[in-house]
C-alpha positions in Angstrom: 25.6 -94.9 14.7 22.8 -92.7 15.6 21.7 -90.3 13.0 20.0 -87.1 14.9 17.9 -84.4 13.8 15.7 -81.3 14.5 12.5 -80.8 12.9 10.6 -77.3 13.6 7.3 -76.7 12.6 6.1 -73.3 12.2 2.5 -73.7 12.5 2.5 -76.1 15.2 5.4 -74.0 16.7 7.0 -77.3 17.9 10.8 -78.5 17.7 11.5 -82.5 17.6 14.6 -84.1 18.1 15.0 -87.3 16.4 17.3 -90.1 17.3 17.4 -92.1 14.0 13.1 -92.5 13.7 12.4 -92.4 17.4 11.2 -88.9 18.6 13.3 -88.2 21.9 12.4 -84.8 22.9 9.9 -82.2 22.2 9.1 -78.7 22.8 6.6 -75.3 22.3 9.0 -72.6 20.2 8.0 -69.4 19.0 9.1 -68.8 15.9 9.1 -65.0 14.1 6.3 -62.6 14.4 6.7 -61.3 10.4 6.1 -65.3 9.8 8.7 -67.1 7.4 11.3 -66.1 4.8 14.3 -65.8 3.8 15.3 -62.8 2.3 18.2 -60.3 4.9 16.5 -57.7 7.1 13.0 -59.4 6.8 12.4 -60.1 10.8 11.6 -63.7 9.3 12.0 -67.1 10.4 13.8 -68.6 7.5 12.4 -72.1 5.7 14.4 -75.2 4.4 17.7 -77.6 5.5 19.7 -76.3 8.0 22.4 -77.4 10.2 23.9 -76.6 13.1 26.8 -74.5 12.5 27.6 -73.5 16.2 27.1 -74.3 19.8 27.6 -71.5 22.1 27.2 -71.1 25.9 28.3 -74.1 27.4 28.9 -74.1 31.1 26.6 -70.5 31.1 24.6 -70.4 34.2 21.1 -69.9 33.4 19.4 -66.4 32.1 22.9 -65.5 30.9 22.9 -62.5 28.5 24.5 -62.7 25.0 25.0 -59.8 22.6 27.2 -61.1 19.5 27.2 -64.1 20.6 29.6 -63.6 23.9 27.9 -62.9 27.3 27.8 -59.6 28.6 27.9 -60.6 32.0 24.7 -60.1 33.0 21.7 -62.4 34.4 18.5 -61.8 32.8 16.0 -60.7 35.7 12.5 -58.7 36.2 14.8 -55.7 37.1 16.6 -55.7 33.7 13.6 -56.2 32.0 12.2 -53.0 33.2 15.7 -51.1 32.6 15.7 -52.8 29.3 11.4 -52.8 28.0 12.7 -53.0 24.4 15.6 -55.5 23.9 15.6 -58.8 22.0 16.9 -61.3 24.6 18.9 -64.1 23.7 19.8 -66.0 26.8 21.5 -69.3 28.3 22.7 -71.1 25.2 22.6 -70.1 21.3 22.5 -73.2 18.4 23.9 -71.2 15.4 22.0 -72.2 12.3 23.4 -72.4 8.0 21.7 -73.0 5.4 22.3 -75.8 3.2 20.3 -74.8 0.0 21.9 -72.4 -2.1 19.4 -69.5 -3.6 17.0 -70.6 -0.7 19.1 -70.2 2.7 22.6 -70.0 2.4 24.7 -67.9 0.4 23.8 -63.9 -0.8 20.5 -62.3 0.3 19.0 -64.9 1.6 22.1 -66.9 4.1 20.6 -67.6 7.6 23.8 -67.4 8.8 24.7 -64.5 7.7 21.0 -63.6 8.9 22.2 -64.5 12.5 19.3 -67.1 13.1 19.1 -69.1 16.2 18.0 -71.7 18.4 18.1 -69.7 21.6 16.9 -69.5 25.7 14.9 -66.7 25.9 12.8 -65.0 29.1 10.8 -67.4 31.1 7.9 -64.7 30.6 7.8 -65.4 26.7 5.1 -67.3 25.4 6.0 -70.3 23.5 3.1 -72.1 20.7 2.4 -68.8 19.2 5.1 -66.7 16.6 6.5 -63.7 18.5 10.4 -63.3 17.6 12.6 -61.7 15.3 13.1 -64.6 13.1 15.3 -66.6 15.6 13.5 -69.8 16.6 13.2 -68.9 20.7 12.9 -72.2 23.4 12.5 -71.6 27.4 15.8 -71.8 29.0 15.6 -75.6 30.1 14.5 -76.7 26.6 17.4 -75.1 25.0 19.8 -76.9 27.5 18.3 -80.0 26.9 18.3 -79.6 23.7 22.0 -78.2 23.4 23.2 -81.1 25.9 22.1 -83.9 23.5 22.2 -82.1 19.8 26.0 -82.3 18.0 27.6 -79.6 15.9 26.8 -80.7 12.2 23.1 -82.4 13.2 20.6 -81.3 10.7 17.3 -79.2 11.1 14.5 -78.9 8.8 12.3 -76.0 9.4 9.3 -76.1 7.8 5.6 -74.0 7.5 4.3 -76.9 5.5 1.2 -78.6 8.3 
């Protein structure tokens, strides 16, 4: 049985996918702009073990919209953009991240998943290798479907700012 896993590093910005030792896929993230931590309502990306807790979007064309985690119906263009200069845009799939290390990630102040942290599509536009999001770990839209196609529910992700 194949054991997969995610690692992210924060100062490379880079996510690996792992199949048992053998790196299968790689990719440019942007992590958060306020750097990393853990604590609620710090912006931040959040250290530690991790696993994936939820896979939403599947079947979503891409550019598709979420707000709460359910798609608003819209296609993320140029024009929305403009109508929009300020929104956080989490588009085409979302990997729903918990914490496995209680005090540290999960549970009271400090619970990613409580903190809503994802893996997420965002804007084509958005420049991934350099920190820039609101403590969500952002992938351009055909990373995150590759990435969401070959990743289980359950798989584990280590994010780390260690170099």
């Amino acid at each position: 049985m194949t054991i997969q896993r995610i690692t992210i590093s924060i100062p490379q910005q880079r996510l690996a996918l792992y199949d048992d030792d053998d790196l299968v896929f790689e990719s440019q993230v942007s992590t958060a702009a306020n750097g990393v931590g853990e604590n609620n309502g710090s912006a931040c990306t959040p250290r530690g073990e991790h696993i994936i807790r939820a896979k939403i979007g599947a079947g979503q064309p891409v550019n598709t919209v979420f707000v709460g985690r359910r798609p608003t119906g819209e296609i993320y263009s140029d024009a929305l953009l403009l109508a929009n200069p300020d929104r956080d845009w989490i588009l085409t799939r979302i990997l729903w991240l918990s914490g496995c290390e209680p005090g540290r990630n999960r549970l009271g102040n400090v619970d990613t998943m409580r903190r809503y942290i994802y893996i997420h599509g965002s804007p084509d536009s958005v420049n991934m290798g350099e920190p820039g999001s609101h403590g969500c770990i952002r992938m351009h839209n055909e990373d995150v479907i590759t990435l969401f196609d070959r990743i289980p529910v359950g798989a584990r992700v280590t994010i780390s700012d260690a170099d």
